[in-house]
C-alpha positions as CSV (number, residue, x, y, z in Angstrom):
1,X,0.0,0.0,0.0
2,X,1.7,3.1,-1.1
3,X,0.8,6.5,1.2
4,X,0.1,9.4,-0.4
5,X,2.3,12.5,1.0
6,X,2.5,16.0,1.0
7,X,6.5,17.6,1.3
8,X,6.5,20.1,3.9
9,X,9.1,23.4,3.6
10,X,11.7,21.4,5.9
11,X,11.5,18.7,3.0
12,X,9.6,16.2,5.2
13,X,6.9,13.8,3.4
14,X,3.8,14.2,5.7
15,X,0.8,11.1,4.9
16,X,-1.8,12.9,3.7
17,X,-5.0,10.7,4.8
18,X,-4.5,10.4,8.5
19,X,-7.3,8.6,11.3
20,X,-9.2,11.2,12.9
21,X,-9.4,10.5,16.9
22,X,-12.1,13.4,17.8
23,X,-14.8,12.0,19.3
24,X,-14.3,8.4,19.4
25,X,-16.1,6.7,22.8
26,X,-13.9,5.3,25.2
27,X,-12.4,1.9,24.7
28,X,-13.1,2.0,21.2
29,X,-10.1,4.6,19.8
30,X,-7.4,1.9,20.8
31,X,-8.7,-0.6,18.8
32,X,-9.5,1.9,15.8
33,X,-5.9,3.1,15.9
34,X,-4.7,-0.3,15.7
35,X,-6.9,-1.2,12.9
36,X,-6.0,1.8,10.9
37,X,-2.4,1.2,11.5
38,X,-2.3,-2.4,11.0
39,X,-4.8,-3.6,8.5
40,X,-5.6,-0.3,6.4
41,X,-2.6,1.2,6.1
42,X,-2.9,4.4,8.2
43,X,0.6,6.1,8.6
44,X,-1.1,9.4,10.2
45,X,-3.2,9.6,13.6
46,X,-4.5,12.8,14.8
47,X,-4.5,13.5,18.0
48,X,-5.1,16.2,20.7
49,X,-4.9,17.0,24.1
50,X,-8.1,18.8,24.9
51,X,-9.9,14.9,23.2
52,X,-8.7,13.2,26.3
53,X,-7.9,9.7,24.6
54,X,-4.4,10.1,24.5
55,X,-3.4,7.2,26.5
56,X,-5.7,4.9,24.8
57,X,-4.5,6.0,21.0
58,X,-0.9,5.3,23.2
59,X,-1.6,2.3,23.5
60,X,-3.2,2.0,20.0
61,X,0.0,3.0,18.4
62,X,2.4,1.1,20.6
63,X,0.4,-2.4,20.2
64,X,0.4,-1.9,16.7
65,X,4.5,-0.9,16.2
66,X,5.0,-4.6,18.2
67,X,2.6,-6.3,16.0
68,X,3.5,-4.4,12.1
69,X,7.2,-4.8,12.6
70,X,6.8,-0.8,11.4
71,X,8.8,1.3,13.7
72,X,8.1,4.9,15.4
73,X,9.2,6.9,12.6
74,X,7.3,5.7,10.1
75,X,4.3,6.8,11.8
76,X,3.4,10.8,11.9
77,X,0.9,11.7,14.7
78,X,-0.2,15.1,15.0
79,X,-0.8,16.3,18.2
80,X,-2.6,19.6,19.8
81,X,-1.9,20.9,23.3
82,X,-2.8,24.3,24.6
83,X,-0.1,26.9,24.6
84,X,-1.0,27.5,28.6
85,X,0.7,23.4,28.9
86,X,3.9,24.3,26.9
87,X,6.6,24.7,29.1
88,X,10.6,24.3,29.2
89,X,11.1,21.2,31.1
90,X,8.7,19.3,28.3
């Protein structure tokens, strides 16, 4: 399955198509991540702080490196946080 990119300024190839996580019901977003990763082909997850699934899409992403054999950075996740939660130390 060949993904579809876009070539940012920095030269980076971003997946275009990426699995929206806005709004999915608890204990149902982990699977979906999986899913998309492992049997559809997903290479993009988008994510944000303020949906409050992070741990499960986590847990998603990190079941389905261990099962694909794909490794982190072939993976782009986009994530959201409010600029209040940015902070040095991060």
């Amino acid at each position: 399955l060949k993904t579809m990119t876009k070539k940012l300024n920095d030269g980076t190839e971003m997946p275009i198509f990426g699995l929206g996580t806005w709004q999915s019901k608890p204990k149902e977003v982990e699977e979906a991540v999986y899913h998309a990763i492992c049997n559809t082909g997903y290479r993009h997850i988008d994510a944000a702080q303020i949906y409050g699934n992070q741990d499960e899409v986590g847990t998603g992403v990190n079941r389905a490196l261990k099962d694909s054999g794909l490794k982190r950075e072939d993976l782009w996740v986009t994530s959201k946080i409010w600029m209040v939660d940015f902070a040095p130390e991060d």
